[in-house]
GUGUMI-672674 format. One line per field, with one value per residue: residue in one letter; x, y, z of N, C-alpha, C, O, CB in turn; residue number from 1. Coordinates in steps of 0.2 Angstrom, whole numbers, plus 2048, in hexadecimal, padded with zeros to 3 digits. Atoms other than C-alpha are relative to their C-alpha. Glycine has a CB too. Layout:
type	(A,...) $
n_east	(X,...) $
n_north	(Y,...) $
n_up	(Z,...) $
ca_east	(X,...) $
ca_north	(Y,...) $
ca_up	(Z,...) $
c_east	(X,...) $
c_north	(Y,...) $
c_up	(Z,...) $
o_east	(X,...) $
o_north	(Y,...) $
o_up	(Z,...) $
cb_east	(X,...) $
cb_north	(Y,...) $
cb_up	(Z,...) $
seq	(NUM,...) $
***
This chain:
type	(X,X,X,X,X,X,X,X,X,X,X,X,X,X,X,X,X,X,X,X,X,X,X,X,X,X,X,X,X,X,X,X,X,X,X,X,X,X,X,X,X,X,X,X,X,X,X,X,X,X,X,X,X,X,X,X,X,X,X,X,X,X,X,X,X,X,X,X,X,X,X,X,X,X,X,X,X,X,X,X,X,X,X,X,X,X,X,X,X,X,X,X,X,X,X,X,X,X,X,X,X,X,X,X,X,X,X,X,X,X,X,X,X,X,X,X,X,X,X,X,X,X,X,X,X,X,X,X,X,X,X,X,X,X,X,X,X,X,X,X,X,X,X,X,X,X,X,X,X,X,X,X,X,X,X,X,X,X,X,X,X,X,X,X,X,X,X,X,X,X,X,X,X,X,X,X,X,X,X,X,X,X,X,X,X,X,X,X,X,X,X,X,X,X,X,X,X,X,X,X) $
n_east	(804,7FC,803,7FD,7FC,802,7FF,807,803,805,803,800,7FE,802,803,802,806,805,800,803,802,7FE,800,7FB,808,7FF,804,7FD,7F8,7FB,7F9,802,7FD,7FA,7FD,802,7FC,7F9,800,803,7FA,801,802,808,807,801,803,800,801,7FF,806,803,803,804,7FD,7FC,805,802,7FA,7FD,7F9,7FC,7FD,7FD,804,7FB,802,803,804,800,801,806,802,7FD,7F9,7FF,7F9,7FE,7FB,7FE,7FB,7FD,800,806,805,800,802,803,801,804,802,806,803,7FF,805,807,806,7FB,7FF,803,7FE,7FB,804,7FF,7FB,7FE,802,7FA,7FA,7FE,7FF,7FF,7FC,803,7FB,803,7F9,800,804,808,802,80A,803,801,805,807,7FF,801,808,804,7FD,803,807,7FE,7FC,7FB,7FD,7FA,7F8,7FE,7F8,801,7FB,7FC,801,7FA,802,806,800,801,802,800,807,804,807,803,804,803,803,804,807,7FF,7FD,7F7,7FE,800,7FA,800,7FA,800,7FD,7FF,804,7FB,7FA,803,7FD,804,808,801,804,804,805,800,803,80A,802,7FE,806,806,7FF,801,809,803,7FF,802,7FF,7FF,805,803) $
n_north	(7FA,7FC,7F9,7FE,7F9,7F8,7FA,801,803,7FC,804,807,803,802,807,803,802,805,7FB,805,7FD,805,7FA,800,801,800,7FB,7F8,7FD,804,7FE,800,7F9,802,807,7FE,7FC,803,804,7FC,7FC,7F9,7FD,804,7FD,803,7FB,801,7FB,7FF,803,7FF,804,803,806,802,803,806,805,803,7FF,805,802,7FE,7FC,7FC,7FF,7F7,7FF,807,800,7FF,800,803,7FF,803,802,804,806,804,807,801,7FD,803,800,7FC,802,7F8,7FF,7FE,800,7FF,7FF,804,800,804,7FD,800,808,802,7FC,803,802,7FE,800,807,802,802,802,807,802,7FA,800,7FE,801,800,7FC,805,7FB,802,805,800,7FA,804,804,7FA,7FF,806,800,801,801,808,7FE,800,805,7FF,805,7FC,802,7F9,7FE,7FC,7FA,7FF,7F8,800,800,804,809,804,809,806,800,806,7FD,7FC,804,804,7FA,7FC,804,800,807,801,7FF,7FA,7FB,7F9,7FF,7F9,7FC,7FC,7FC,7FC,802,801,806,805,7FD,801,807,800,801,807,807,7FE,800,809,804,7FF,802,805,800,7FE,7FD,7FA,7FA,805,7FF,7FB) $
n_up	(800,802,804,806,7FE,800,801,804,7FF,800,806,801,804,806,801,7FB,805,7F9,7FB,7F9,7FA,7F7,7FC,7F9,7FA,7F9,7FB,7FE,7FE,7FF,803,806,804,802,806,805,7FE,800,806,808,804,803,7FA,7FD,7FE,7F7,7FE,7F9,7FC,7F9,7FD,7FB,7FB,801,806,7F8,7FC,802,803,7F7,801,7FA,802,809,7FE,805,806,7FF,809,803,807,7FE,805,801,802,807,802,806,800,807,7FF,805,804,803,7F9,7FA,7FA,7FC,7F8,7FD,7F7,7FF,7FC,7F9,7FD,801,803,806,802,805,805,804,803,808,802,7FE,804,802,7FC,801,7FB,7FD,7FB,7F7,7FB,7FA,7FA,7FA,7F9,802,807,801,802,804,801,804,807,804,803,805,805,7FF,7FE,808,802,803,7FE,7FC,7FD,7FA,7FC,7FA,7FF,7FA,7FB,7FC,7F9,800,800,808,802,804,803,7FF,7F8,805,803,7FE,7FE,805,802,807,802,801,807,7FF,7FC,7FA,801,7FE,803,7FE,803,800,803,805,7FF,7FC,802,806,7FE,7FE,805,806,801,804,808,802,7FF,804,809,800,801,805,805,804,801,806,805,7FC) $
ca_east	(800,807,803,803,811,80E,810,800,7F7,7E9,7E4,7E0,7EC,7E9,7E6,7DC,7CD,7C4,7C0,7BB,7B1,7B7,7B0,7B9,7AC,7AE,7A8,7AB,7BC,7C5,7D1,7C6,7CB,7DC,7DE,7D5,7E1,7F1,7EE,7E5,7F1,7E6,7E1,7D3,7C3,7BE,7AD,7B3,7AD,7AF,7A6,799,793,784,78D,797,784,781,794,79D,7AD,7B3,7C4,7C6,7C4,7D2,7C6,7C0,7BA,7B1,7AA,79A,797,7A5,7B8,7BE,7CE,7D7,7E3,7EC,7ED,7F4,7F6,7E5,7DB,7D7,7D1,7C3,7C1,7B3,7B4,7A5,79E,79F,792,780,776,782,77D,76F,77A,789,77C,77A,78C,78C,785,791,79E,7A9,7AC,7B1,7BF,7BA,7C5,7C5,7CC,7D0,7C8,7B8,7B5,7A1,7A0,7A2,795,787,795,797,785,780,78D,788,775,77B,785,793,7A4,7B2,7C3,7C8,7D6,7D8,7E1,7EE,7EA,7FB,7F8,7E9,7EC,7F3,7E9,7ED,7E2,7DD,7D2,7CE,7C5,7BE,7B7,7AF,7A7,7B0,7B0,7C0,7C0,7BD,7CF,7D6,7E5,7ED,7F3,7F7,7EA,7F8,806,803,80D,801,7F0,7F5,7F6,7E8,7DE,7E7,7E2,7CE,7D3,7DC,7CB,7BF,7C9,7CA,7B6,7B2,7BD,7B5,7C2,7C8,7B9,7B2) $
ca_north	(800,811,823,82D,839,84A,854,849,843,852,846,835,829,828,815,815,809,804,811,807,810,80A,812,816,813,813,81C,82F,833,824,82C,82B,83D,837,827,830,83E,834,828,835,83A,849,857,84F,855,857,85F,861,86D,874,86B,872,873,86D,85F,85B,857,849,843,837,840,834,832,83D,84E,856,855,867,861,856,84F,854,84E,843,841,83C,836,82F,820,81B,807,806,80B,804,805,815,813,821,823,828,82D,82C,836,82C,833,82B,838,837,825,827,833,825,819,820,820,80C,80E,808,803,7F3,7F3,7FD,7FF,7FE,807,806,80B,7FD,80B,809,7FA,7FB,809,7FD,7F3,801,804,7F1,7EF,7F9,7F4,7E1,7E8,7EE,7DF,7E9,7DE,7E6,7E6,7ED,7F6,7FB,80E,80E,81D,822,81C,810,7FC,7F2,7E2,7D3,7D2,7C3,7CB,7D8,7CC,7C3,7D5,7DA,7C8,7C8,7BB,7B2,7B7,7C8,7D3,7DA,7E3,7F2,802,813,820,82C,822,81F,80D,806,80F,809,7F7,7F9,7FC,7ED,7E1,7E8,7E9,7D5,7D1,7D7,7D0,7C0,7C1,7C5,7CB,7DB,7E6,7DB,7E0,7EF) $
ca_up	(800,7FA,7F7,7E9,7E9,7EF,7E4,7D9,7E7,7E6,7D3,7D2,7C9,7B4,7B6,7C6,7C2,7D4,7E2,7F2,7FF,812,821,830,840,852,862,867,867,863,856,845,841,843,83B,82D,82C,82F,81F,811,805,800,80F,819,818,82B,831,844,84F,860,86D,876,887,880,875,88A,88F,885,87F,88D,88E,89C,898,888,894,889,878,873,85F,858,848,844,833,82B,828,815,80F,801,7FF,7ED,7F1,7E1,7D0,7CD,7DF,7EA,7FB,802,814,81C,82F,838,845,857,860,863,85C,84B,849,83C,830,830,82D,81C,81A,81A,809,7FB,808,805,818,827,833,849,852,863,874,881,88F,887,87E,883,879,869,869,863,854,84F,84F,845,837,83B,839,827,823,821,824,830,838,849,84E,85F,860,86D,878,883,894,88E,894,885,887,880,86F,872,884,876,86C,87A,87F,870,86D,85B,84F,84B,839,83F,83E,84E,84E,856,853,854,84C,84B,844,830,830,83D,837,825,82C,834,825,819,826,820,80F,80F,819,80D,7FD,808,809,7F9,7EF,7EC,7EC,7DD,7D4,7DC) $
c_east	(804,7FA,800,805,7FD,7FC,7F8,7FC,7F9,7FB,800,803,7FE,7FD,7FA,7F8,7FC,801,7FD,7FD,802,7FE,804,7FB,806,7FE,804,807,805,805,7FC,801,807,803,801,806,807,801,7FE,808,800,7FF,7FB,7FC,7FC,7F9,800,7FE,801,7FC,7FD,800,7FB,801,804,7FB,7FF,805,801,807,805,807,805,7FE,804,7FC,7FD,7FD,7FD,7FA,7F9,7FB,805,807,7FF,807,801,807,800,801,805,800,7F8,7FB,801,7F8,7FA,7FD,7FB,7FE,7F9,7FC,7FF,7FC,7F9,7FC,801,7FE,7FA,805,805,7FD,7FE,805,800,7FF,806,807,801,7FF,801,805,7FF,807,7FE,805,7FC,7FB,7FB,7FD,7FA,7FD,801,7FD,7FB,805,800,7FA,7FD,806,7FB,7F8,801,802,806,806,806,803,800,806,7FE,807,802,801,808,7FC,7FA,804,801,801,800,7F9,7FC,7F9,7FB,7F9,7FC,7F9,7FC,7FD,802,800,807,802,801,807,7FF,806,800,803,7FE,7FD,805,806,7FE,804,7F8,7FA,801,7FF,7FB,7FA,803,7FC,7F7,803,800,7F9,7FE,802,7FF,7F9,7FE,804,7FE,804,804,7FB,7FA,7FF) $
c_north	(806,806,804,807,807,804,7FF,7FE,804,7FA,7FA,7FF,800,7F9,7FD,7FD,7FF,805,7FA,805,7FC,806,7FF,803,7FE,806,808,800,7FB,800,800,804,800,7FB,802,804,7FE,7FC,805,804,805,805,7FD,803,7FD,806,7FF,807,800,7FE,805,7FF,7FD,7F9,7FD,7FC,7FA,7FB,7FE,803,7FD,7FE,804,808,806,803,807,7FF,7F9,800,7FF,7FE,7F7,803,7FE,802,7FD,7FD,7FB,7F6,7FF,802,800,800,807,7FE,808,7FD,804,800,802,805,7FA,801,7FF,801,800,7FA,7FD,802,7FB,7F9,7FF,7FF,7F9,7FF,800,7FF,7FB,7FC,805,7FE,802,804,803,800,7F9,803,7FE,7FC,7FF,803,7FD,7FD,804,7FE,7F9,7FC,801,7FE,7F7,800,801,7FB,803,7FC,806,7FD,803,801,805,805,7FF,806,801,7FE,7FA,7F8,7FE,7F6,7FB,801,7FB,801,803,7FE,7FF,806,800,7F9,801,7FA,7FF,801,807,802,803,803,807,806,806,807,806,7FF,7FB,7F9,7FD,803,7FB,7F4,7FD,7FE,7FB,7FB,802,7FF,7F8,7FE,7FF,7FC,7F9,7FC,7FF,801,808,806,7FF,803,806,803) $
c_up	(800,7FF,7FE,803,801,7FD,7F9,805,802,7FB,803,7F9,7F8,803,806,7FD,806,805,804,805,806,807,808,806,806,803,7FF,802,800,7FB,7F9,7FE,7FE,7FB,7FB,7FC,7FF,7F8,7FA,7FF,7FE,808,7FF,801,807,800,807,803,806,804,803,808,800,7FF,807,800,7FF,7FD,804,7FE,805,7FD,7FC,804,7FB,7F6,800,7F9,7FE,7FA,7FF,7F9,7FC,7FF,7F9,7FE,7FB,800,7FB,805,7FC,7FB,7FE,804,803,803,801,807,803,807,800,806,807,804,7FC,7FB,7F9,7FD,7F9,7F9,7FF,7FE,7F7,7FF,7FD,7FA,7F9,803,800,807,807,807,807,801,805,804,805,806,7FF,7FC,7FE,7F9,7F7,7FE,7FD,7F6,7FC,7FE,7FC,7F9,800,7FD,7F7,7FC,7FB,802,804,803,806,802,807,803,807,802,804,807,800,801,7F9,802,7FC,7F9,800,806,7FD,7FC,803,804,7FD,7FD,7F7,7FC,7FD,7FA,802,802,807,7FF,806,7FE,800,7FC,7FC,7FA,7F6,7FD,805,7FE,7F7,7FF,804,7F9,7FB,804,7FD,7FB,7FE,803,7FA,7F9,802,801,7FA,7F8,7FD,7FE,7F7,7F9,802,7F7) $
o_east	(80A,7F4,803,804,7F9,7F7,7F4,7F6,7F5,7F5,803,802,7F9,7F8,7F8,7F5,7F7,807,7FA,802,801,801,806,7F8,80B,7FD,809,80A,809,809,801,803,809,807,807,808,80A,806,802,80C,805,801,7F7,7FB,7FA,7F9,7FC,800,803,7F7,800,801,7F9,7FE,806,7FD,7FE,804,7FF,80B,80B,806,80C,7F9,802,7FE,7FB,7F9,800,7F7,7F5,7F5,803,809,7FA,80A,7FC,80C,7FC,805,80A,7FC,7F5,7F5,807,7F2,7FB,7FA,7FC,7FA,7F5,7F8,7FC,7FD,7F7,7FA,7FC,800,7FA,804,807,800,7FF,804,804,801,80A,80C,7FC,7FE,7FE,804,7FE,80D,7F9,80B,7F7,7F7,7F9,7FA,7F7,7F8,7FE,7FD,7FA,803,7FE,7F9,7F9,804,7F6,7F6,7FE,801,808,804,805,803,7FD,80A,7FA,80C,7FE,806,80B,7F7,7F9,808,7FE,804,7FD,7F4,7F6,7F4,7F5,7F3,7F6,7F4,7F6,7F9,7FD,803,80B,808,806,80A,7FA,80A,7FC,807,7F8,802,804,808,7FB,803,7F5,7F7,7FC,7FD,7FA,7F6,7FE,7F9,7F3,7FF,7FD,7F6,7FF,7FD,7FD,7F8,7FC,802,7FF,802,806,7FD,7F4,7FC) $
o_north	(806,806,808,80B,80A,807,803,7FE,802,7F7,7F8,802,7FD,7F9,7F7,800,7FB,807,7F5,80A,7F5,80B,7FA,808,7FC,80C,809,7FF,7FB,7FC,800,803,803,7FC,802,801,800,7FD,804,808,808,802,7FB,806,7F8,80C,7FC,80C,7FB,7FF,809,7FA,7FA,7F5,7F8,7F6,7F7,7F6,800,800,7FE,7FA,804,80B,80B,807,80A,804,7F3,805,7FB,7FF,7F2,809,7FC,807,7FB,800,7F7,7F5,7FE,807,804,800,809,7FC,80E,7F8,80A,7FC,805,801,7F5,7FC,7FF,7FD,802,7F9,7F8,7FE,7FB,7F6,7FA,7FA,7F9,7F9,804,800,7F8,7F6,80B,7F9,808,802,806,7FF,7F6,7FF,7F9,7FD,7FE,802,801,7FC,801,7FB,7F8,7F9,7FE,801,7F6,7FA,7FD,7FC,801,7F9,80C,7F7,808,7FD,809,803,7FE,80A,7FB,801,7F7,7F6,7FF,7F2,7FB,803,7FB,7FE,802,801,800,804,800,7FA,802,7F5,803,801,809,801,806,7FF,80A,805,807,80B,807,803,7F5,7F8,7F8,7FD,7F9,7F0,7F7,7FA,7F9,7F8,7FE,7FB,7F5,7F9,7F9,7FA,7F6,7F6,7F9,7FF,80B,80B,803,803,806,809) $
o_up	(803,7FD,802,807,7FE,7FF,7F6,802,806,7FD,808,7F4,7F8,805,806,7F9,804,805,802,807,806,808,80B,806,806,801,7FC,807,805,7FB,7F5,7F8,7F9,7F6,7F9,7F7,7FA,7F5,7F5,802,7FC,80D,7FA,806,809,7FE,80A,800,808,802,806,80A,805,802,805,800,803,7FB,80A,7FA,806,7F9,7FB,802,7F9,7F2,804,7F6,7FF,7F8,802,7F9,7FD,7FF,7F7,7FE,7F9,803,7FA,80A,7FF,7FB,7FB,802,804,801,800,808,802,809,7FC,808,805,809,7F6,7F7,7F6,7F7,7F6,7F5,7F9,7F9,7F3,7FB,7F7,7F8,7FA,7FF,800,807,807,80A,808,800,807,804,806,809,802,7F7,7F9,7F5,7F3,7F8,7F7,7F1,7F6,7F9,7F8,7F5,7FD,7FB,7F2,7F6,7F5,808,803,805,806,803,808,805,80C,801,803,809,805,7FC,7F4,802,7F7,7FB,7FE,806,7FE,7FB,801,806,800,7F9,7F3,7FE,7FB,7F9,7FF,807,809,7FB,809,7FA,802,7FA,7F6,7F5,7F6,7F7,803,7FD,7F5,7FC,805,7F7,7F7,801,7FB,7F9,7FA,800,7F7,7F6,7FE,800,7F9,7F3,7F8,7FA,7F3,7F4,800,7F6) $
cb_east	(7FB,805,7FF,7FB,804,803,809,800,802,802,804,7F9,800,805,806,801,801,802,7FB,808,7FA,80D,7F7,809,7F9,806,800,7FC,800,7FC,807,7FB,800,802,7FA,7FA,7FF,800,7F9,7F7,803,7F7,800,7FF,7FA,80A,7FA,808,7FA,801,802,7FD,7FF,7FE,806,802,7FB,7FB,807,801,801,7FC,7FD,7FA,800,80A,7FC,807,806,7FE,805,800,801,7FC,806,7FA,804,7FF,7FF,80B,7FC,800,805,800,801,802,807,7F8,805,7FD,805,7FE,7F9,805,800,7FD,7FE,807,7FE,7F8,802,807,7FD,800,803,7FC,7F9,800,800,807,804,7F9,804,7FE,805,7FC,7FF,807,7FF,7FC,802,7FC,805,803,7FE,801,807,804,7FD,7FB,809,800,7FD,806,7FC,7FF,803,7FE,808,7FC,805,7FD,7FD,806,7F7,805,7FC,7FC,7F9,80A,7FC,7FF,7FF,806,803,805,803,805,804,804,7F7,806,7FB,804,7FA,7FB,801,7FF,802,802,800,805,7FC,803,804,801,808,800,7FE,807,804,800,7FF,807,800,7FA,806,809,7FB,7FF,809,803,7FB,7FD,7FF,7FB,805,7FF,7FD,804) $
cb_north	(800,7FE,804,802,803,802,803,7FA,7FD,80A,800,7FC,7FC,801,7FA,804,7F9,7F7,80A,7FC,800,7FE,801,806,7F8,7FD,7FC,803,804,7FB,7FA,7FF,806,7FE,7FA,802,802,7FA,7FA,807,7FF,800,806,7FC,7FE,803,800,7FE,802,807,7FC,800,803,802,803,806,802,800,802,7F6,807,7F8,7FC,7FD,801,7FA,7FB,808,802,7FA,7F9,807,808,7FE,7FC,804,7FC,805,7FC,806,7FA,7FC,7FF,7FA,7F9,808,7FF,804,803,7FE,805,7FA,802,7FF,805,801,807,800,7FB,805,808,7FF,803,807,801,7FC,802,803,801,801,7FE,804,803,7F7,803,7FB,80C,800,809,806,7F7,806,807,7FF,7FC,80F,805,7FC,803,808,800,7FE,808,804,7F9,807,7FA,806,803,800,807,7F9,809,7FD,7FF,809,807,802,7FC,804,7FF,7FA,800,7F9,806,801,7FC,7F9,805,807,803,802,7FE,7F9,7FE,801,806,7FD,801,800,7FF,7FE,803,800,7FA,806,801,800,80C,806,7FD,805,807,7FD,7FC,80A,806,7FC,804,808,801,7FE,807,807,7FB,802,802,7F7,7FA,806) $
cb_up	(806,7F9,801,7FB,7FA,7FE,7FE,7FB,805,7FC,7F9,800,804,7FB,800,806,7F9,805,7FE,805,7FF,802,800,800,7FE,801,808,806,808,801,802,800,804,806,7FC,802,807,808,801,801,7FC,7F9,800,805,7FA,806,7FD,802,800,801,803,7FF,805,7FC,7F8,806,801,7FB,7FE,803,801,802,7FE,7F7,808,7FE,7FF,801,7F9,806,7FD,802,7FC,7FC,803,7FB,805,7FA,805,7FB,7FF,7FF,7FB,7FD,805,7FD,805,7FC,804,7FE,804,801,7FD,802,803,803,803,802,809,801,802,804,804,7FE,804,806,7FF,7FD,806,7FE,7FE,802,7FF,808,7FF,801,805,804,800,7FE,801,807,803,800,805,805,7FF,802,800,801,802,808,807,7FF,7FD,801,7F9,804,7FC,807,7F9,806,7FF,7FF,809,7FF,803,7F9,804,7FA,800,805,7FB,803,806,7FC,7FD,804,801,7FA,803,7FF,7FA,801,7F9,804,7FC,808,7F8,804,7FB,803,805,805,806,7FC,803,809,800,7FC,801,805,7FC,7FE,808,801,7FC,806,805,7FF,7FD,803,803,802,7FC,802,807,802,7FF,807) $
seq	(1,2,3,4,5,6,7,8,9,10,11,12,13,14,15,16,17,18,19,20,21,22,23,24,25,26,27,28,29,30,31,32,33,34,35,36,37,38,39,40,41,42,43,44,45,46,47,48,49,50,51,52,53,54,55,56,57,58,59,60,61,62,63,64,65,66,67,68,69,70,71,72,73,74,75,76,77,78,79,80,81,82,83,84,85,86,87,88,89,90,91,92,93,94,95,96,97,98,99,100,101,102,103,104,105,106,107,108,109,110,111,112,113,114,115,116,117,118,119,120,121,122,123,124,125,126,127,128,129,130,131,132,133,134,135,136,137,138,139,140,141,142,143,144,145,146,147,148,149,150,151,152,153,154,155,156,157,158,159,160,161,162,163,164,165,166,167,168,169,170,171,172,173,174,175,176,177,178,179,180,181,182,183,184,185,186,187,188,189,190,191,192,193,194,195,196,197,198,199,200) $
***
């Protein structure tokens, strides 16, 4: 996996022949702005805002008291796979009340990337729902917060009630080596499901 140079990566590739939709899900504040961000090779389309004290009353900031923005609409990223595939990213919104609008999103999606924090693994179950509910297929990567317990994945798994086909991995939202193998194991899933990215 590669990204186009520079100084072309505003264009898409002449030969590219398959765009992939992949959406990037999980709860409030678990680094989806980042992933997103860290991986796109063009500037990321971010609709973040300032939080409110309104937006305080109904977020759980337990944990995350340092947040001051958040994503109120969507992220959107871009990723050459190859001369012939690019990737699109679609971060989601991670609060509740958000959960009809990524909903929508789910539609022409191959797949979608969990990520998730050890702190709050609960807080996963709503988002692999509704995927599941979709029969959308997904990976999870669980972002390594600084300070956050790095549980065994095997606990992880046995946490979130995964199936064994189901990717787990880990990695660091930030660092574009670990987010980018976070997203092949979703993309090697999906090809070893279907094939679609083969024929998208």
């Amino acid at each position: 996996m590669h990204s186009a140079p520079a100084s072309d990566a505003v264009h898409l590739g002449p030969h590219v022949q398959t765009a992939v939709k992949l959406l990037v899900v999980g709860h409030f504040a678990v680094g989806k702005t980042t992933f997103v961000g860290t991986l796109s090779e063009i500037r990321p389309l971010r609709t973040e805002e300032v939080m409110t004290e309104a937006g305080a009353l109904v977020d759980d900031l337990a944990g995350i008291r340092d947040k001051t923005t958040t994503t109120v609409a969507l992220d959107f990223g871009r990723l050459t796979l190859n001369e012939r595939m690019v990737l699109y990213l679609f971060g989601t919104p991670g609060q509740q009340r958000f959960t009809p609008l990524w909903q929508d999103m789910t539609r022409g999606a191959l797949g979608a990337l969990v990520l998730a924090d050890t702190r709050r693994l609960g807080q996963s179950f709503e988002v692999m729902g509704v995927l599941e509910e979709h029969g959308l297929p997904y990976a999870v990567a669980v972002n390594q917060f600084p300070g956050a317990a790095a549980h065994p994945l095997d606990e992880v798994r046995e946490a979130l009630d995964l199936l064994p086909e189901t990717p787990l991995v880990r990695c660091d939202a930030r660092d574009p080596v670990s987010s980018t193998r976070a997203l092949i194991s979703l993309v090697e899933y999906l090809l070893n499901r279907t094939g679609h990215l083969e024929h998208a």
